[in-house]
C-alpha positions, 0 to 999 in steps of 0.5 A: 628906642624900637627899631622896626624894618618896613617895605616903603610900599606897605606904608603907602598902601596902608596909608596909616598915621605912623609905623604903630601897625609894624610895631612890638606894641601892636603884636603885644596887643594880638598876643594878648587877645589871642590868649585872652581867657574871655571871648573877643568880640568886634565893638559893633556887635555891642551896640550903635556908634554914631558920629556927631555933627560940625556944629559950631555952638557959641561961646557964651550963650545957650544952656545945652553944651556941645562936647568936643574931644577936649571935653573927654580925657581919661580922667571922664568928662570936663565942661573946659572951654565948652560951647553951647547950643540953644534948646531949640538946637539940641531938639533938633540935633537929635541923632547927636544928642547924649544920654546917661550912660553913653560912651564917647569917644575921641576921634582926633587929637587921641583918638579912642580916649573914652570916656561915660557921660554920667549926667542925666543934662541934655548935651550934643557932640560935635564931629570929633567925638563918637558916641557909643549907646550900648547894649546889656551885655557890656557895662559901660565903665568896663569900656571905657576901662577897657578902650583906654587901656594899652592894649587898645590903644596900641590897636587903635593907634594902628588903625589911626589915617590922616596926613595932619594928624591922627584920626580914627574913622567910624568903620575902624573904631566898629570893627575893634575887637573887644575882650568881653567878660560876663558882666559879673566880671566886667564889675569886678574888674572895674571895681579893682581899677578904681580901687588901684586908681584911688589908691595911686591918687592917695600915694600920688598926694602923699608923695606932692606932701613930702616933697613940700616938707623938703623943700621947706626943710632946705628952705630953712637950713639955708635961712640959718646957714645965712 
C-alpha cells in the first residue's frame, strides 16, 4: 500500500477529494507528460466545454433521452435506467443538447470517464455530465481514448473537490492537459486500442469457455465417484 507524508495544512488549503495530488500515481503522470514526444496542450484549447442543466426528466414518457453519468462508462454510452424529456423540452434546452460526435464526460461519481455519443438521436445531458464539441485538430475517440486512460485519470483524480464524494469542476477538466498527436497518429493509436481491445474481449470469452468445460468435467467425475 503506498505511503505518502503530507503537511496537514497543504491538505486544507487544497482542499481536494483524497491524497491522489501527493501521490507516486500523479508524479508518474507528470513524468510522462514531461517526456511525451507529442506536444501537450490544455483541453480548452480543443473546443468548448458546456455543462449540462438539473433536469430532472420522467421515467416513462418523452421520446428524447436525458444522459446522466450512469448513462457513460468506458465501455461508451447505455441508455440504462434513463430519463426522457419531451420534444418540446429538448428544443428548448438547447445549449444542453448532444450532437454526433461529442465527447461527454463524467463529472461525479468517476469523474473524466468519457465517452463519444455516436448517434445522430436528438438527446440532452442533465448537470453531471460535461459535453465536449470539439474542434478538427482532435478525433474524438483519440479523446475519449485518451481521458480514460491512467495517465489522465491520475490527473483528473487530483484535481477532484468535494467533501461527499468526488467531483470534477468545469474550470479543472478545461485546464487538463492533453498529449496531442497529428491526427494521423490520433488514428493509428485508436485503431491499435481497439484492435488490443478486441483481442482481450476474444481471450476474456475463451478463458469464460474454459472455465465452463471444468466445471462440468468436476461435475461429472463427482456424479461417477457417487
Amino acid at each position: 500500500m503506498e505511503k505518502t507524508m503530507v503537511n496537514l495544512s497543504q491538505l486544507r488549503q487544497k482542499g481536494v477529494w483524497n491524497f491522489q495530488p501527493y501521490s507516486q500515481s500523479v508524479t508518474g503522470a507528470m513524468a510522462q507528460l514531461d517526456k511525451s514526444p507529442f506536444p501537450v496542450v490544455k483541453l480548452d484549447t480543443l473546443g468548448t466545454t458546456k455543462r449540462g442543466y438539473f433536469i430532472t426528466g420522467v421515467k416513462d414518457a418523452g421520446k428524447v433521452p436525458l444522459l446522466s453519468v450512469r448513462n457513460i462508462s468506458m465501455e461508451g454510452i447505455n441508455l440504462n435506467h434513463v430519463r426522457y424529456l419531451t420534444p418540446d423540452e429538448h428544443k428548448k434546452l438547447e445549449a444542453t443538447q448532444v450532437h454526433r460526435g461529442d465527447v461527454l464526460v463524467n463529472l461525479i461519481m468517476r469523474p473524466g470517464i468519457a465517452a463519444v455519443y455516436e448517434s445522430d438521436q436528438p438527446a440532452n445531458i442533465d448537470t453531471h455530465l460535461a459535453r465536449l464539441r470539439l474542434t478538427d485538430k482532435i478525433d474524438p475517440a483519440y479523446l475519449v481514448f485518451y481521458l480514460n486512460s491512467d495517465v489522465a485519470q491520475a490527473l483528473i483524480h487530483s484535481l477532484s473537490t468535494g467533501s461527499v464524494q468526488p467531483m470534477l469542476t468545469i474550470t479543472a477538466l478545461n485546464d487538463l492537459p492533453v498529449m496531442l498527436p497529428s491526427l494521423a497518429e490520433q488514428k493509428q493509436i485508436i485503431a491499435e486500442a481497439q484492435r488490443l481491445t478486441q483481442e482481450a474481449g476474444q481471450l476474456s470469452k475463451a478463458a469464460e469457455e474454459r472455465r465452463a468445460e471444468a466445471q462440468k468435467l468436476l461435475g461429472k467425475l463427482f456424479q461417477e465417484a457417487v
